[in-house]
C-alpha positions, 0 to 999 in steps of 0.5 A: 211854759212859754220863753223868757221872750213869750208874752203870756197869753190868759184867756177869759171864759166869753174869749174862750168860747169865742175862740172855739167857735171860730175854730170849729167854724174855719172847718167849713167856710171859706178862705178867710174863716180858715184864716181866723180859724187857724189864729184861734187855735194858735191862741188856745195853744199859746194859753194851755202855756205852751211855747212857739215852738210846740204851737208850731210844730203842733199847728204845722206853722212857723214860730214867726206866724205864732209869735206875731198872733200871740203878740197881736192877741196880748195887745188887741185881745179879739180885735187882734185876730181880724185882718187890718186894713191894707195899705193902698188907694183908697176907694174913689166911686161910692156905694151911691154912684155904683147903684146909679150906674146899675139903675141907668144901665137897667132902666134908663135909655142913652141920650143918642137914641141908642138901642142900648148902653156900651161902656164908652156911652156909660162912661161920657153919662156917669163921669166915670171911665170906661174901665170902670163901668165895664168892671161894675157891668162885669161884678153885676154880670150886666151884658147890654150888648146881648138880646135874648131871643123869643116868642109867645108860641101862636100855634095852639097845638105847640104844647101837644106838639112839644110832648108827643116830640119829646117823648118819642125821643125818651121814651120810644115805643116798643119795637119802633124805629124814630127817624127825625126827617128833613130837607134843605132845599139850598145845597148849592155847587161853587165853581172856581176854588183855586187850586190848593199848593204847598204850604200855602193855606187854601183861600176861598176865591171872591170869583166863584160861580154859584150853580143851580142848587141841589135839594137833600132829604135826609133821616136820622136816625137819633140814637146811633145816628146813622142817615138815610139820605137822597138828593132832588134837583125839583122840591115837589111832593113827588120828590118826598114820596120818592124818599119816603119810599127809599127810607121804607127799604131801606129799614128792616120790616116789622117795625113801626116807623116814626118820623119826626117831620118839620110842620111847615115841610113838604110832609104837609102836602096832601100828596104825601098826607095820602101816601102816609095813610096808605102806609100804616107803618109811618107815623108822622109826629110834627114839630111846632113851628117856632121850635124846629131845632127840636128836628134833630136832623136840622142838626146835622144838616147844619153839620153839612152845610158848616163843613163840607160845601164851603170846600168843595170845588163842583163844576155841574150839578152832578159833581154836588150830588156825588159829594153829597152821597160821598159825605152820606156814605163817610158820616155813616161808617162812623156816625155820631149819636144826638142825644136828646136830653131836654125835658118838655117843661124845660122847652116851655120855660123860655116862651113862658119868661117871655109872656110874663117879661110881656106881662110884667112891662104892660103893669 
């Protein structure tokens, strides 16, 4: 039985049933619908005639907490269990006002001739502040600011391309060897770092004298990520077949080579096309020209343009060639792998957003 002080707590069978349901849909929902779960239970307790001591110790709550909700149940009945309104200011910008916002920022252009909205032209436009368009923006998960970057693809081989890339990549023939190849034409030597002193971070000095630039043919190898490489001071065909030539001794014999070749590179030229065709055991497979990332050695000749050149001090061109094979060498004692992972309807999703963006803005 409840204390001299407990208000007793009789339930009809509809508030019974609600009661229950509440109770079993807190299980799973969220935060709040375990809130309300909980209080339920405390009333179905309270009217089974047991104390706030026993609800407490039953439920794991305190006696205040079953107190103040068989209290609140006694008095409001179902209402009772809901959460009152807060106390605070109250809301200044309407329902309306957030949907004009959001259909200008879309649709409308700004009064300057602006390419797009920035909080601060929003907010002279609107009458509200800045802080609270960028909220609104940031609640709706509008960026004005950003441009997504694409293009209908105008080479008619681009999906034949894209599939015979991709499988090469996750499903490579038997007994074959995939080599992702590349060059970069503009691996140039600076002259004129100062010299490195204690507890003083190196800076880059505005003074540096830019020597002629050294070209670099490159092989990687995608799976364990080991690179073939070989620097050119001329970017000819001759220079190309001179690499394809070292790529052929340097890997073991009696495995078909396929190469993963850039469509606009030196392994165009007619010179290297015949010198391919004199080599059964090449096999060249060309990227499309607007997805060349798809070449992962462009990758990792992003990794050596992004780390190593800024700090090296090379005072001839001969100093750049041997930093170069320096940096071959190391990357080769602890190669990283690139891992291709993308599936060919993925590549197709973007350019075919973009022509149907296209399509739906002519209607």
């Amino acid at each position: 039985m409840p204390g001299p002080n407990a208000v007793s707590i009789e339930l009809t069978a509809a508030e019974r049933d609600v009661l229950r349901g509440w109770a079993r849909e807190g299980a799973r929902e969220g935060a709040s619908s375990q809130s309300l779960a909980m209080r339920s239970r405390i009333v179905l307790a309270c009217a089974e005639g047991a104390t706030n001591a026993q609800v407490a110790a039953d439920l794991g709550v305190s006696r205040g907490m079953v107190a103040k909700w068989r209290n609140r149940f006694a008095a409001d009945r179902l209402d009772g269990l809901s959460d009152e309104p807060r106390p605070g200011r109250p809301r200044l910008v309407t329902d309306a006002q957030v949907e004009e916002l959001i259909a200008r920022t879309l649709e409308g252009d700004p009064p300057d001739g602006a390419t797009h909205w920035t909080t601060r032209s929003m907010a002279k436009a609107s009458g509200l502040s800045q802080s609270t368009v960028s909220r609104m923006w940031r609640a709706f998960g509008l960026k004005p600011h950003l441009a997504e970057t694409g293009q209908p693809w105008a080479d008619p081989l681009s999906v034949g391309r894209v599939r015979d890339v991709v499988g090469v990549h996750l499903d490579p023939p038997e007994m074959a060897i995939v080599l992702c190849v590349d060059e970069n034409p503009q691996v140039a030597a600076l002259e004129g770092r100062a010299p490195t002193l204690p507890d003083i971070p190196e800076r880059t000095p505005l003074d540096q004298v830019r020597q002629d630039p050294v070209g670099l043919f490159a092989a990687l190898g995608p799976p364990s990520g080991p690179v073939i490489g070989r620097t050119a001071r001329l970017r000819r065909d001759q220079e190309f077949v001179r690499f394809l030539r070292l790529v052929d001794s340097s890997v073991p014999t009696g495995s078909d080579l396929h190469l993963v070749l850039d469509n606009q590179a030196v392994g165009r030229v007619r010179a290297v096309r015949d010198w391919l065709l004199r080599h059964p055991r090449f096999r060249p497979h060309f990227t499309p020209t607007p997805v060349l990332w798809m070449n992962l050695v462009e990758h990792w000749l992003a990794e050596l343009t992004a780390r190593r050149p800024p700090r090296w001090a090379d005072r001839s061109v001969v100093d750049l060639e041997s930093d170069i094979r320096a940096w071959v060498i190391a990357w080769n004692k602890d190669p990283k792998a690139f891992v291709w992972t993308r599936s060919t309807a993925g590549i197709h999703e973007s350019p075919a957003d973009y022509r149907q963006q296209i399509n739906d803005s002519e209607q």
